[in-house]
Chimera marker file (.cmm) of the C-alpha trace (Angstrom):
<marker_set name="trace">
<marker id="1" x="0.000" y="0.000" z="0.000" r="1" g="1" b="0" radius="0.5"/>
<marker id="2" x="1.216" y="3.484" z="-0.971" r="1" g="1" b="0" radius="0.5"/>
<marker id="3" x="1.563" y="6.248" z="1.839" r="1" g="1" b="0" radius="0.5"/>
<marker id="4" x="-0.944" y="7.939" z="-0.121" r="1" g="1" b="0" radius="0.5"/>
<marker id="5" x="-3.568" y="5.469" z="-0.070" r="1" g="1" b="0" radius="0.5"/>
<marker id="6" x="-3.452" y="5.419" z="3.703" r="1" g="1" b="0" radius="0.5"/>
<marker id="7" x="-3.755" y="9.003" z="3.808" r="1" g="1" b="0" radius="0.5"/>
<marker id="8" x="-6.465" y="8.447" z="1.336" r="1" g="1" b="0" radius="0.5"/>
<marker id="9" x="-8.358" y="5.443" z="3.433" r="1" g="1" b="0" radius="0.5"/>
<marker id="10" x="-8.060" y="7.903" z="6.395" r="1" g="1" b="0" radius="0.5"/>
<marker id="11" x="-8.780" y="11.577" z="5.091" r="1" g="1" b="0" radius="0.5"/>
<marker id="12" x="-12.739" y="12.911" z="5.539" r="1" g="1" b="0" radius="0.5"/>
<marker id="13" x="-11.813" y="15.022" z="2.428" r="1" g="1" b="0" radius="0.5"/>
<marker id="14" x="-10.868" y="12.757" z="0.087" r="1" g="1" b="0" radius="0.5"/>
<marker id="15" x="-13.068" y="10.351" z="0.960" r="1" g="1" b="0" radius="0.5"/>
<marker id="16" x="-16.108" y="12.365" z="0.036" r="1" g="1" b="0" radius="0.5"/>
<marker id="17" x="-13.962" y="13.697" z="-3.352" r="1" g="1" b="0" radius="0.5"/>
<marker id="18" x="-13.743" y="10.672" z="-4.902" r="1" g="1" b="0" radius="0.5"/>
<marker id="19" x="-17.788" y="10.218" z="-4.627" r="1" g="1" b="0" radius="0.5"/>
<marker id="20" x="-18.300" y="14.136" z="-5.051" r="1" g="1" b="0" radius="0.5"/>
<marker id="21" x="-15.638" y="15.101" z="-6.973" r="1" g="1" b="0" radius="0.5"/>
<marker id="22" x="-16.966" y="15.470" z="-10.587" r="1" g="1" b="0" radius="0.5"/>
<marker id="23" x="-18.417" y="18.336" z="-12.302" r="1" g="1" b="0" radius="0.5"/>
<marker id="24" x="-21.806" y="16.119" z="-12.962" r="1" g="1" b="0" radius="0.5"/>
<marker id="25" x="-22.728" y="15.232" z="-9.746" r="1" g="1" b="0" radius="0.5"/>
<marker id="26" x="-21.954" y="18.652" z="-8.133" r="1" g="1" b="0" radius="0.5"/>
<marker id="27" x="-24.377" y="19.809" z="-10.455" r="1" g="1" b="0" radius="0.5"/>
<marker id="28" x="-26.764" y="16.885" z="-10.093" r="1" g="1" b="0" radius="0.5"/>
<marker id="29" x="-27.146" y="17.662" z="-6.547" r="1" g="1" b="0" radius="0.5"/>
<marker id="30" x="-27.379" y="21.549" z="-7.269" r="1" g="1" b="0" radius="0.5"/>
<marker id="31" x="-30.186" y="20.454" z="-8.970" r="1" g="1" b="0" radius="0.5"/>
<marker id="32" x="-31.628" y="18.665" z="-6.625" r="1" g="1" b="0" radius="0.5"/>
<marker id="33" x="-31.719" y="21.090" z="-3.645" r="1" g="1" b="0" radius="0.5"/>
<marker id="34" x="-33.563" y="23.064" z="-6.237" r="1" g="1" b="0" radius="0.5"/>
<marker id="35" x="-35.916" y="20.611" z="-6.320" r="1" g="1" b="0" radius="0.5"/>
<marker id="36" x="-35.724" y="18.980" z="-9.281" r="1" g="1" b="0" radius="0.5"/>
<marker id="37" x="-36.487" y="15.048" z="-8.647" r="1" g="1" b="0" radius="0.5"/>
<marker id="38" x="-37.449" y="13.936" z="-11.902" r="1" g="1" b="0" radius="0.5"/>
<marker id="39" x="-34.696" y="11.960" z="-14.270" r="1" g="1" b="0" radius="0.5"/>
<marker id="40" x="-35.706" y="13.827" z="-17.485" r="1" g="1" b="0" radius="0.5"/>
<marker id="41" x="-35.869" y="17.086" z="-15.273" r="1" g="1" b="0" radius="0.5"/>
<marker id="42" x="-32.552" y="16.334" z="-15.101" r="1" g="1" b="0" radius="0.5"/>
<marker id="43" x="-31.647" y="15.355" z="-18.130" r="1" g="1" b="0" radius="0.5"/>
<marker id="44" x="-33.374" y="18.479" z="-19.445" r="1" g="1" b="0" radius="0.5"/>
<marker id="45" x="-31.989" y="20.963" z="-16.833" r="1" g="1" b="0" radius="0.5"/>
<marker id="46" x="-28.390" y="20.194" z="-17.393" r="1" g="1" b="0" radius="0.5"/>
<marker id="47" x="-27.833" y="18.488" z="-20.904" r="1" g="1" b="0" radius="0.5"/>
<marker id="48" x="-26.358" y="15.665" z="-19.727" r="1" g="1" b="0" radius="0.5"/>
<marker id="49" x="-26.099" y="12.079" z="-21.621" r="1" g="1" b="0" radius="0.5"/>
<marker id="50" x="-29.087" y="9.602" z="-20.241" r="1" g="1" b="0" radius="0.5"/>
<marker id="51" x="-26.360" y="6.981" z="-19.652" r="1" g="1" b="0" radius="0.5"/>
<marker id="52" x="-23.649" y="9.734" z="-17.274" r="1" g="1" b="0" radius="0.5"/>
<marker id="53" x="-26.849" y="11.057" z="-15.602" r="1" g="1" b="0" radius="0.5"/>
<marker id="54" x="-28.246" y="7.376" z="-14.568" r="1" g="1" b="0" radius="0.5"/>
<marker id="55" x="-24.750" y="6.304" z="-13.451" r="1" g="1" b="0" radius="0.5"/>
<marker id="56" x="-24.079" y="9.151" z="-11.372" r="1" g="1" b="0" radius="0.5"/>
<marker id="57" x="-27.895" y="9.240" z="-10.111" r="1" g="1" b="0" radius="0.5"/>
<marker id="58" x="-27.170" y="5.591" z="-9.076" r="1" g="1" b="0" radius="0.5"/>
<marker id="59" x="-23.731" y="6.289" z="-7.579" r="1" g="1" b="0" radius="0.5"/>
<marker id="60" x="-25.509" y="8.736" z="-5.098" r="1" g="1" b="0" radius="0.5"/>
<marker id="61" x="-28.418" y="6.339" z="-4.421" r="1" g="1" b="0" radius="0.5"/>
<marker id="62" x="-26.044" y="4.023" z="-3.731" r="1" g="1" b="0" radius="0.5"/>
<marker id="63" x="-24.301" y="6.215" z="-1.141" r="1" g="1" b="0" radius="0.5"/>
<marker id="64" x="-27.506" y="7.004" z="0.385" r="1" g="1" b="0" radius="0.5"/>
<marker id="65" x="-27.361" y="10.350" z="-0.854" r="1" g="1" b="0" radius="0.5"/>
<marker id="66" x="-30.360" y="10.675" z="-2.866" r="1" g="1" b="0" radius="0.5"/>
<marker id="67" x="-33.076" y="8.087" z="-2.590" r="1" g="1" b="0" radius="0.5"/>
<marker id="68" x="-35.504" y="6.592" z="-5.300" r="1" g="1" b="0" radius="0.5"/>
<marker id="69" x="-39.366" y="7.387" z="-4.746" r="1" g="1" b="0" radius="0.5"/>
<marker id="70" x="-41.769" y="5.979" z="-6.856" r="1" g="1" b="0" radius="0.5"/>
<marker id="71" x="-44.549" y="8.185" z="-8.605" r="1" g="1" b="0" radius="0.5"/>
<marker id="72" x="-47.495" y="7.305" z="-10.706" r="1" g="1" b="0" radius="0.5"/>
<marker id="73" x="-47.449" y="9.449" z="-14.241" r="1" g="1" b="0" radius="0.5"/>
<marker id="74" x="-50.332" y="9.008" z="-16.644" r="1" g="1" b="0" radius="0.5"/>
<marker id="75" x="-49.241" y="5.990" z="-17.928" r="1" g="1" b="0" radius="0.5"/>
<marker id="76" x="-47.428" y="3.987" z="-15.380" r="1" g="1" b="0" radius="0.5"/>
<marker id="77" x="-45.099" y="3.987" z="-12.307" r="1" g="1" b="0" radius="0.5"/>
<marker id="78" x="-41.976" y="5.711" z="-12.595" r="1" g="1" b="0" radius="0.5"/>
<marker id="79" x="-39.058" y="6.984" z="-9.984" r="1" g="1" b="0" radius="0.5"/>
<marker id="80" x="-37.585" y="10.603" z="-8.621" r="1" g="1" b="0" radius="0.5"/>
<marker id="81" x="-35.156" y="11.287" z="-6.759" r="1" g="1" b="0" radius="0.5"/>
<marker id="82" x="-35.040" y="13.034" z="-3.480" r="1" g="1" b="0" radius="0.5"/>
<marker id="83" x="-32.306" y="14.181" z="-1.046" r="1" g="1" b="0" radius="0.5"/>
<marker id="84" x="-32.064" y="11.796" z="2.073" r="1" g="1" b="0" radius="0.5"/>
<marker id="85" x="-30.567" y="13.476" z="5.503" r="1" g="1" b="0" radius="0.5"/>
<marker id="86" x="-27.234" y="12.563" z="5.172" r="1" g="1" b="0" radius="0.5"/>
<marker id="87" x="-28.069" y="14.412" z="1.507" r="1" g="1" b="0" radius="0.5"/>
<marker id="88" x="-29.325" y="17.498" z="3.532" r="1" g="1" b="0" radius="0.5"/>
<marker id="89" x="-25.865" y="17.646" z="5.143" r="1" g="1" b="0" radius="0.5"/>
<marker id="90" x="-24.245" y="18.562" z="2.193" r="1" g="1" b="0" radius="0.5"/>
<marker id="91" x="-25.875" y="21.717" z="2.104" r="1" g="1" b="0" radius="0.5"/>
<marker id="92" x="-23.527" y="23.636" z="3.607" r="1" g="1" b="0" radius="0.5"/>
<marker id="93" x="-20.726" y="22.089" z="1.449" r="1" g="1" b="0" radius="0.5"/>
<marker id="94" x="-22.485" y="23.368" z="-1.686" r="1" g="1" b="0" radius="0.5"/>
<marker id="95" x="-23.386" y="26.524" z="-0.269" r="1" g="1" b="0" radius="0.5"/>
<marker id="96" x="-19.528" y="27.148" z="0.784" r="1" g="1" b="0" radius="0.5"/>
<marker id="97" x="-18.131" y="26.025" z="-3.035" r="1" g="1" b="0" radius="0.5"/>
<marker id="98" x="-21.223" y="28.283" z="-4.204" r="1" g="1" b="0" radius="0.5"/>
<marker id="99" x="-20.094" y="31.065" z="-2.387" r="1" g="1" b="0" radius="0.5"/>
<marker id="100" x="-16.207" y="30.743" z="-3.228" r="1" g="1" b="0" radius="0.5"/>
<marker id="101" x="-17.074" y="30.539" z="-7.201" r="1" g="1" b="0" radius="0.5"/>
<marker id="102" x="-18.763" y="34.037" z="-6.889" r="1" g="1" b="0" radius="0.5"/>
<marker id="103" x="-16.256" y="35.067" z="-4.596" r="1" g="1" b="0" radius="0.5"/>
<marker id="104" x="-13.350" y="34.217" z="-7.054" r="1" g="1" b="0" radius="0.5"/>
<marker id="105" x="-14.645" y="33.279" z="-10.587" r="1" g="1" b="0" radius="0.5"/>
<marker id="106" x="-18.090" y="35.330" z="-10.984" r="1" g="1" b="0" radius="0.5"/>
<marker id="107" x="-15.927" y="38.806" z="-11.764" r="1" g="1" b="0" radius="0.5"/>
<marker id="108" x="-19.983" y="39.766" z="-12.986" r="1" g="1" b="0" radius="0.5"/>
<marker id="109" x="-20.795" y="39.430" z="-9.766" r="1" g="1" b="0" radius="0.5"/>
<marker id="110" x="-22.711" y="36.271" z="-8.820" r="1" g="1" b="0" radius="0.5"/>
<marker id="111" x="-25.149" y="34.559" z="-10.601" r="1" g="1" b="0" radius="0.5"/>
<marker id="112" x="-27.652" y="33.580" z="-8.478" r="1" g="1" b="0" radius="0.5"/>
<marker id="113" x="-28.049" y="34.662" z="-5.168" r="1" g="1" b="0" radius="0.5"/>
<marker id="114" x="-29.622" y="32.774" z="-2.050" r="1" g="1" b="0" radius="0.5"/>
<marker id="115" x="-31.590" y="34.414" z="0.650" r="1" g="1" b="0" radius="0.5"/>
<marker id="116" x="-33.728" y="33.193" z="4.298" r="1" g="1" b="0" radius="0.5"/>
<marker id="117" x="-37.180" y="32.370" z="3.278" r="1" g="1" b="0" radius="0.5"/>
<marker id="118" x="-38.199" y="34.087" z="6.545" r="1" g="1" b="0" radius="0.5"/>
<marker id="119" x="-36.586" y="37.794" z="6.646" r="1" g="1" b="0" radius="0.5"/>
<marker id="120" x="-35.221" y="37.999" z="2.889" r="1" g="1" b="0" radius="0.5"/>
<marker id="121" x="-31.350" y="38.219" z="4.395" r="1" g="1" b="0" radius="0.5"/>
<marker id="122" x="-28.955" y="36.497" z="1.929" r="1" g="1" b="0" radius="0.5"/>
<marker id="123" x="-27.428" y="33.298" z="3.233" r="1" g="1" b="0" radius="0.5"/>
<marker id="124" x="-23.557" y="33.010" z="3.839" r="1" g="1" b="0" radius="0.5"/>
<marker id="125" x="-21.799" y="29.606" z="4.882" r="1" g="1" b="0" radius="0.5"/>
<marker id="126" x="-19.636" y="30.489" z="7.580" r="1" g="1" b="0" radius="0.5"/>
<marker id="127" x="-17.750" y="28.565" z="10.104" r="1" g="1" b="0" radius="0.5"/>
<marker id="128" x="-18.021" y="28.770" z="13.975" r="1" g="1" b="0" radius="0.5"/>
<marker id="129" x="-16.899" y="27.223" z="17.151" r="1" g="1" b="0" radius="0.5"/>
<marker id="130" x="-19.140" y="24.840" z="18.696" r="1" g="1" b="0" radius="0.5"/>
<marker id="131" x="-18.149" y="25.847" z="22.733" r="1" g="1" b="0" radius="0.5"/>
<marker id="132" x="-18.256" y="29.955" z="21.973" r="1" g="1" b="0" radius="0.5"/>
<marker id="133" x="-19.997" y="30.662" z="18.568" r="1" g="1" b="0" radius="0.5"/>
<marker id="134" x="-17.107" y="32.746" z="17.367" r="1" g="1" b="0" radius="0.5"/>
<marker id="135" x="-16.689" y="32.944" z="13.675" r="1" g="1" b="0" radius="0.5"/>
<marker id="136" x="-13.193" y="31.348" z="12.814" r="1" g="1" b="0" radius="0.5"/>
<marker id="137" x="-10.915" y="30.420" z="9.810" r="1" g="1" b="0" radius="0.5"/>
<marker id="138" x="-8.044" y="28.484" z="8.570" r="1" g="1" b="0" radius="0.5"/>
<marker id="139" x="-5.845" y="30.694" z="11.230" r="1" g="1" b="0" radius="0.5"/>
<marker id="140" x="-7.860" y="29.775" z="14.310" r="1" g="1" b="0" radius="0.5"/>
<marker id="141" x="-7.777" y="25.897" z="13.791" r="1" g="1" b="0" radius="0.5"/>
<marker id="142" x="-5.862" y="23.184" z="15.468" r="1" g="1" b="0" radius="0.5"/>
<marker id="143" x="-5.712" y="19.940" z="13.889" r="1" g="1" b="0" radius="0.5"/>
<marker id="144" x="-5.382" y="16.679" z="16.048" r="1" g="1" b="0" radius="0.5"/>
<marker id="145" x="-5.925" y="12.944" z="15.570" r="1" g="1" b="0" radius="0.5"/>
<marker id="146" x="-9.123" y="11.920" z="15.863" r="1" g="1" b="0" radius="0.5"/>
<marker id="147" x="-10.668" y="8.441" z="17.207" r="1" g="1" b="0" radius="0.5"/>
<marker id="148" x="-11.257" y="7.487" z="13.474" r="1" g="1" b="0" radius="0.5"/>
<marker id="149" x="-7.408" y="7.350" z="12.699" r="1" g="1" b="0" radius="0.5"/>
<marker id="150" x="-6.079" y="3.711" z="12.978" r="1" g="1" b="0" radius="0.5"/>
<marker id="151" x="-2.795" y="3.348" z="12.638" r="1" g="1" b="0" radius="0.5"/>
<marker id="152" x="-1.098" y="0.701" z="10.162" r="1" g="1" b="0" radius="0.5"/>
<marker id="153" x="-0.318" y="-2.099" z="11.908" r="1" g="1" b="0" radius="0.5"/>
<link id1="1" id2="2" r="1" g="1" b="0" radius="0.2"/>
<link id1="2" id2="3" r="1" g="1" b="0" radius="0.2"/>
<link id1="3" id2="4" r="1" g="1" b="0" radius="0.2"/>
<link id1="4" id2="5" r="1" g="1" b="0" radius="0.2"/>
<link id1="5" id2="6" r="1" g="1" b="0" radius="0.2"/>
<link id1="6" id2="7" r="1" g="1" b="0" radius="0.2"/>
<link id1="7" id2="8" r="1" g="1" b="0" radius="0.2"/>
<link id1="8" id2="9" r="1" g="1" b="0" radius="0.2"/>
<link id1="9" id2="10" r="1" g="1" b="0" radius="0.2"/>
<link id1="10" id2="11" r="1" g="1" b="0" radius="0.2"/>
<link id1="11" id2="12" r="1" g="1" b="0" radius="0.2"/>
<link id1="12" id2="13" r="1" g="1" b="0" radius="0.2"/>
<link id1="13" id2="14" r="1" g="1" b="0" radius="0.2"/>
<link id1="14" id2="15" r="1" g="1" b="0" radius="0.2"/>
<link id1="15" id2="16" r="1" g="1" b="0" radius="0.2"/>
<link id1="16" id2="17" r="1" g="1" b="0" radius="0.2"/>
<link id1="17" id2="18" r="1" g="1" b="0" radius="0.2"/>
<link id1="18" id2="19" r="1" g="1" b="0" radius="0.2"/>
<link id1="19" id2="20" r="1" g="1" b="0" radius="0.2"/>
<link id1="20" id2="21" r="1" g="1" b="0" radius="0.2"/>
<link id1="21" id2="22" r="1" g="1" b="0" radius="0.2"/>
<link id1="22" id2="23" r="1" g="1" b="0" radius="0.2"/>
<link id1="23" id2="24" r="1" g="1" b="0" radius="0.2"/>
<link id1="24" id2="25" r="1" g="1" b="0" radius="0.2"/>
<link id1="25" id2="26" r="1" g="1" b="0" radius="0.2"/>
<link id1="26" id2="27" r="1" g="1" b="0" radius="0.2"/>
<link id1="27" id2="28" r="1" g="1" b="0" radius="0.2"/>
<link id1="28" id2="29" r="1" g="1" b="0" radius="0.2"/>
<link id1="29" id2="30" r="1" g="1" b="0" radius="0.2"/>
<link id1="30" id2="31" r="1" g="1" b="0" radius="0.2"/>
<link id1="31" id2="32" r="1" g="1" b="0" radius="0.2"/>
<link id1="32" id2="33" r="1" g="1" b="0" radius="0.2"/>
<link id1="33" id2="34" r="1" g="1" b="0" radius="0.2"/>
<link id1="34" id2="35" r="1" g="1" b="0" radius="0.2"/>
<link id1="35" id2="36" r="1" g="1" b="0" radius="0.2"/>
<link id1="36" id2="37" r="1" g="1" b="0" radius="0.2"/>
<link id1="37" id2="38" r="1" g="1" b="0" radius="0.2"/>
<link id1="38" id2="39" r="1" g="1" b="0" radius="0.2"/>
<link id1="39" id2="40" r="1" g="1" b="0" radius="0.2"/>
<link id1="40" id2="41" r="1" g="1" b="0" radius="0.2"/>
<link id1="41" id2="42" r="1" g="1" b="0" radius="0.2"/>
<link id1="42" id2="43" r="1" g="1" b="0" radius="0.2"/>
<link id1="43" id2="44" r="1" g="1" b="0" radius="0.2"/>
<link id1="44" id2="45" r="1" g="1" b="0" radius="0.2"/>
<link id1="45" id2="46" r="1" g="1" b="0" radius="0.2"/>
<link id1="46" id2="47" r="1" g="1" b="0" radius="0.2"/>
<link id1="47" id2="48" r="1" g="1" b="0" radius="0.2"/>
<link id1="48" id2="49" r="1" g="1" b="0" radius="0.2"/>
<link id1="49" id2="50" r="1" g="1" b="0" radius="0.2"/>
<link id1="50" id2="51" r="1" g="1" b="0" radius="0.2"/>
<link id1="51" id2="52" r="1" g="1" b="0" radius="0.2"/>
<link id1="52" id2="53" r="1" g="1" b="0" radius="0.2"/>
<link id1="53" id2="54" r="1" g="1" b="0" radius="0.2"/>
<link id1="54" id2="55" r="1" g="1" b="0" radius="0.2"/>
<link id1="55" id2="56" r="1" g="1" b="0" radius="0.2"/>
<link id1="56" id2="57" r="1" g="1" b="0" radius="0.2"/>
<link id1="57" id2="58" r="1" g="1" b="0" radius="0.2"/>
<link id1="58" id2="59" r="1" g="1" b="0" radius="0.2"/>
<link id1="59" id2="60" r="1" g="1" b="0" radius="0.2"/>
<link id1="60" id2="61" r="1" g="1" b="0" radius="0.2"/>
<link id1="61" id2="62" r="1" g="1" b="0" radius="0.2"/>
<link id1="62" id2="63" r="1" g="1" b="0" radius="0.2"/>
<link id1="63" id2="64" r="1" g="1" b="0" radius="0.2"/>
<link id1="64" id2="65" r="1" g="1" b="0" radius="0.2"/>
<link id1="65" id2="66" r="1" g="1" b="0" radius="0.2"/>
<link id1="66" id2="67" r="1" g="1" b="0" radius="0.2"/>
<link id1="67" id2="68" r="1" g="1" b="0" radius="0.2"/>
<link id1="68" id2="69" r="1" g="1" b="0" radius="0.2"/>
<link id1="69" id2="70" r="1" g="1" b="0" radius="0.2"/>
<link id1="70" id2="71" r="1" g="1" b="0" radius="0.2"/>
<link id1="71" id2="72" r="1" g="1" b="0" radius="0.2"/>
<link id1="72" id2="73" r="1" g="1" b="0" radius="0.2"/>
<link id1="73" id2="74" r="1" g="1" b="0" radius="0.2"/>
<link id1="74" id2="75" r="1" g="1" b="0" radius="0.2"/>
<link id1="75" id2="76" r="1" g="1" b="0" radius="0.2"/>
<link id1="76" id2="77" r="1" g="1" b="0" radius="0.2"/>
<link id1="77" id2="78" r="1" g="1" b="0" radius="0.2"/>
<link id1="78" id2="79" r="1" g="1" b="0" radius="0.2"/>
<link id1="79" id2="80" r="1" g="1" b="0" radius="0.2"/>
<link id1="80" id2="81" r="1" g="1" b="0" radius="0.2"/>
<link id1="81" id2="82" r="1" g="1" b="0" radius="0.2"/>
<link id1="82" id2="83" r="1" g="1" b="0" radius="0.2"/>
<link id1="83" id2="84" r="1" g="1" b="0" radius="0.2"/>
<link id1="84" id2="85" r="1" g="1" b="0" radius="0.2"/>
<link id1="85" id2="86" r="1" g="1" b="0" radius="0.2"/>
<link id1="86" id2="87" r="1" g="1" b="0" radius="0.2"/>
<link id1="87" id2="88" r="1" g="1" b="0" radius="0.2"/>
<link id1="88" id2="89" r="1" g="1" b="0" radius="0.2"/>
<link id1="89" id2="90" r="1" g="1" b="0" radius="0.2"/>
<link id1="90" id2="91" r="1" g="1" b="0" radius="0.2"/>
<link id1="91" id2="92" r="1" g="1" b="0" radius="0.2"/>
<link id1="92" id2="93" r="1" g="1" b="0" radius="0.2"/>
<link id1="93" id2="94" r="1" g="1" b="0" radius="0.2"/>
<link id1="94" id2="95" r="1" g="1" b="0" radius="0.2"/>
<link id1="95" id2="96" r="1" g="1" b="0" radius="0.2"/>
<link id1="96" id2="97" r="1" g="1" b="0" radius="0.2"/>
<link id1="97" id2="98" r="1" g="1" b="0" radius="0.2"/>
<link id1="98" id2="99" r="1" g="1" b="0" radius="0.2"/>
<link id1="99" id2="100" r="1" g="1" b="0" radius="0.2"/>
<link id1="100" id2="101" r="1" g="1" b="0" radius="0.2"/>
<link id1="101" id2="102" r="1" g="1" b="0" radius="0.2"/>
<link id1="102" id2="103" r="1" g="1" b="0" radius="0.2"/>
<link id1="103" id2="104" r="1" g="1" b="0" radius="0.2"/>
<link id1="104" id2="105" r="1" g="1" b="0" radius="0.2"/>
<link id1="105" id2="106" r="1" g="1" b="0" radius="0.2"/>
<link id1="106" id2="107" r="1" g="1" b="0" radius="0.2"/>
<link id1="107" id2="108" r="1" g="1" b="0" radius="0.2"/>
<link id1="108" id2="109" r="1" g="1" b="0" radius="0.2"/>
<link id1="109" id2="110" r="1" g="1" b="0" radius="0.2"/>
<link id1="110" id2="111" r="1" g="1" b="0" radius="0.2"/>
<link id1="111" id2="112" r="1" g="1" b="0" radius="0.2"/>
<link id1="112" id2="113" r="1" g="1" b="0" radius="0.2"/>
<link id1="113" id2="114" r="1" g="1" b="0" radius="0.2"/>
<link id1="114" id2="115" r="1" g="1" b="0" radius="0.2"/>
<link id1="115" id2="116" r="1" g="1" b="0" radius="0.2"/>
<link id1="116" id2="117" r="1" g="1" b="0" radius="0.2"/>
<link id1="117" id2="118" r="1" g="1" b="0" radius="0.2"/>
<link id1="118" id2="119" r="1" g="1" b="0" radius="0.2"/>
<link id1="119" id2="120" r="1" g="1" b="0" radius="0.2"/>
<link id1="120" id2="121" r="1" g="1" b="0" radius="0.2"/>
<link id1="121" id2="122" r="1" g="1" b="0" radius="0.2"/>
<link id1="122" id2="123" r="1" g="1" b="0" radius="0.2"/>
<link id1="123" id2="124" r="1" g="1" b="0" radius="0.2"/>
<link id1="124" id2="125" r="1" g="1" b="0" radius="0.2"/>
<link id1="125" id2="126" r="1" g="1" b="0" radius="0.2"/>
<link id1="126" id2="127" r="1" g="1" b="0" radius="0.2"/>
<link id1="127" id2="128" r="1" g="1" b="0" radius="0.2"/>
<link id1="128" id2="129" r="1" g="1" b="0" radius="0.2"/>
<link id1="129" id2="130" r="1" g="1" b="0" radius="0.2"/>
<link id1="130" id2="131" r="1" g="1" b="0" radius="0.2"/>
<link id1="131" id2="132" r="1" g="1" b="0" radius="0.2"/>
<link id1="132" id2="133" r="1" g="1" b="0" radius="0.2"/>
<link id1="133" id2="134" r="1" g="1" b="0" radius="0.2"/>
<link id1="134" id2="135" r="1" g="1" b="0" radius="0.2"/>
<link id1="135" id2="136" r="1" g="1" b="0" radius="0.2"/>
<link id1="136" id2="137" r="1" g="1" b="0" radius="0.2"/>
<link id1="137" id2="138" r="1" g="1" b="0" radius="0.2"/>
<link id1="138" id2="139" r="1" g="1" b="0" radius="0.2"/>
<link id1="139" id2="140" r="1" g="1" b="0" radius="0.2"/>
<link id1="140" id2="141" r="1" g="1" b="0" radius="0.2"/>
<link id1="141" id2="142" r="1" g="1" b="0" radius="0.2"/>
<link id1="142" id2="143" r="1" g="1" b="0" radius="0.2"/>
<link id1="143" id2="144" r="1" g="1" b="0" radius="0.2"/>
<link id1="144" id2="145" r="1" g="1" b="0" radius="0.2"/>
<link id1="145" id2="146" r="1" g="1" b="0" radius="0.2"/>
<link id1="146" id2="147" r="1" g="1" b="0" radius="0.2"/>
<link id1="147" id2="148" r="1" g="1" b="0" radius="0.2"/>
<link id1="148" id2="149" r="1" g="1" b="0" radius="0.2"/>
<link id1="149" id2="150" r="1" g="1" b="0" radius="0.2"/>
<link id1="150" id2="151" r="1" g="1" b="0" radius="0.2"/>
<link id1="151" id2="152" r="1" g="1" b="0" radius="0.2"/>
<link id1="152" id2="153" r="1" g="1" b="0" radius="0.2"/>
</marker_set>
């Protein structure tokens, strides 16, 4: 085994890359937190090949990321797709990788922009400490081993 395999077995960020990590399904699940569920919704939406959009659509079922639902059209029983929890948790992932595109590749200023259904304030992914609530960054972090390191034997 290569040192960077272990790193790889071991790492919470490339572990989620290598299911994540393509333009398609970044998209595919953009897509879905804006509700689209249906397969030719999809297919529509993002002019994307049936066969790439059914393999990554599976690939996320499969990692209980999206799950299959079955609906009734006019003529028979088909499937959509709908984000599952652990789904809903990458919320804040897209929202962060939305936010640094606009920040650093949207010189028009961005696209789209997302605001609280409640008061109309736009939403910002931001980072705080659990114990005080302080905002913090890449500066104010300490990285130690965690209980889900194992050491090679």
């Amino acid at each position: 085994m290569r040192a960077s395999d272990l790193i790889d077995q071991h790492c919470s960020i490339a572990r989620p890359a290598s299911l994540l990590g393509d333009r398609w399904t970044l998209v595919i699940l953009r897509q879905a937190f804006s509700r689209t569920r249906r397969f030719e919704d999809f297919q529509a939406q993002l002019g994307i090949s049936r066969s790439l959009l059914a393999d990554r659509l599976g690939k996320l079922v499969d990692a209980g990321i999206l799950r299959r639902e079955p609906y009734k059209d006019a003529v028979r029983t088909r499937e959509e797709y709908r984000l599952t929890e652990k789904g809903l948790d990458l919320y804040p992932v897209l929202m962060a990788l939305r936010e640094w595109g606009d920040m650093h590749m949207a010189p028009e200023g961005a696209p789209i922009v997302v605001s609280h259904h409640d008061c109309g304030g736009e939403i910002h992914a931001r980072l705080t400490c659990d114990r005080c609530g302080e905002e913090v960054g890449p500066r104010d972090a300490e990285v130690a081993v965690g209980p889900g390191l194992k050491q090679p034997a």
